[in-house]
C-alpha positions as CSV (number, residue, x, y, z in Angstrom):
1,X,142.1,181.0,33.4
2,X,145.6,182.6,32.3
3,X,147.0,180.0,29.3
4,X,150.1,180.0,31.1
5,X,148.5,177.9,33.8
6,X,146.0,175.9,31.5
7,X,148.8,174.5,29.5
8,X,150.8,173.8,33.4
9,X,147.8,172.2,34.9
10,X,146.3,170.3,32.1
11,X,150.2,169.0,32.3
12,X,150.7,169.9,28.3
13,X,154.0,171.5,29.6
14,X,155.8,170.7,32.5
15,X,156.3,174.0,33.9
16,X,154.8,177.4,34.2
17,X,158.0,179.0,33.4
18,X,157.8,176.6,30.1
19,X,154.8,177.9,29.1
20,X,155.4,181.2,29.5
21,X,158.8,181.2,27.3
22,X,156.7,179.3,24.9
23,X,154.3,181.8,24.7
24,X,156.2,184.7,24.2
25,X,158.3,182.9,21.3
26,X,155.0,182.5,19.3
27,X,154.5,178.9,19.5
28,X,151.0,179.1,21.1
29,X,147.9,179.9,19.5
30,X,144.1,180.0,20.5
31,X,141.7,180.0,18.0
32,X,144.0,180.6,15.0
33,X,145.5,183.5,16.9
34,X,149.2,184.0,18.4
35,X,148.3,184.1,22.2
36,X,150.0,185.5,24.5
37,X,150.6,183.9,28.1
38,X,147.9,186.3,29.8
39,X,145.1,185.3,27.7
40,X,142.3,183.8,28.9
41,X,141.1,180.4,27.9
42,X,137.5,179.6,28.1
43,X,135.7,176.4,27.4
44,X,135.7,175.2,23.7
45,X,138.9,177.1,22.6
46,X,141.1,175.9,20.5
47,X,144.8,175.7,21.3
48,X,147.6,174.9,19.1
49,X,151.0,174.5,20.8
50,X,154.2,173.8,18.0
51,X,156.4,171.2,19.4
52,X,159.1,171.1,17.2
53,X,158.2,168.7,14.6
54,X,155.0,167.8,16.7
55,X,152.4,170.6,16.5
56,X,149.7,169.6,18.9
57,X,146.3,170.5,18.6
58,X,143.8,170.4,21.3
59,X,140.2,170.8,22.2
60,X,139.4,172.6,25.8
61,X,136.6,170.4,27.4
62,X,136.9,171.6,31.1
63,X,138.7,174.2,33.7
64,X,140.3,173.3,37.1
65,X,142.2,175.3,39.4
66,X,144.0,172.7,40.7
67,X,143.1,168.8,39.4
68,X,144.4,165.5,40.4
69,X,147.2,164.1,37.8
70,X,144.1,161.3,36.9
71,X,141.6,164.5,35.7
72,X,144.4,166.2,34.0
73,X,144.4,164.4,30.6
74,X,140.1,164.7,30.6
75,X,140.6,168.8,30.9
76,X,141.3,168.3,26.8
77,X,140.4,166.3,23.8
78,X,143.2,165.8,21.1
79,X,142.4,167.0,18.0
80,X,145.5,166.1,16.3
């Protein structure tokens, strides 16, 4: 699945359009890497999304297309 979308339906950002921006400023990384909005995400990654003074750091434990708001927060472990 697109990152993009992950971070949308896992609800770790609001929007779509939200991720995307955040993306393409640099602010999202996978695995230690700068990630662009296209990559995919797969099972076990890591990604690291820098909320202003808040980085957030999170485990991926499952993909969904489309979960229910309930499932959304069990998609992800927080690692920080």
């Amino acid at each position: 699945m697109r990152l993009d979308k992950y971070l949308k339906v896992s609800r770790l950002i609001k929007r779509r359009t939200v991720a995307n921006e955040a993306c393409d400023a640099g602010r999202v990384m996978i695995n230690g890497k700068v990630a662009k909005a296209g990559a995919e995400v797969k099972v076990g990654d890591t990604i690291e999304i820098a909320f202003g003074m808040n980085p957030v750091k999170v485990r991926v434990l499952a993909i969904s297309e489309n979960p229910r708001k309930e499932e959304a927060a069990g998609l992800y472990e927080t690692l920080r």
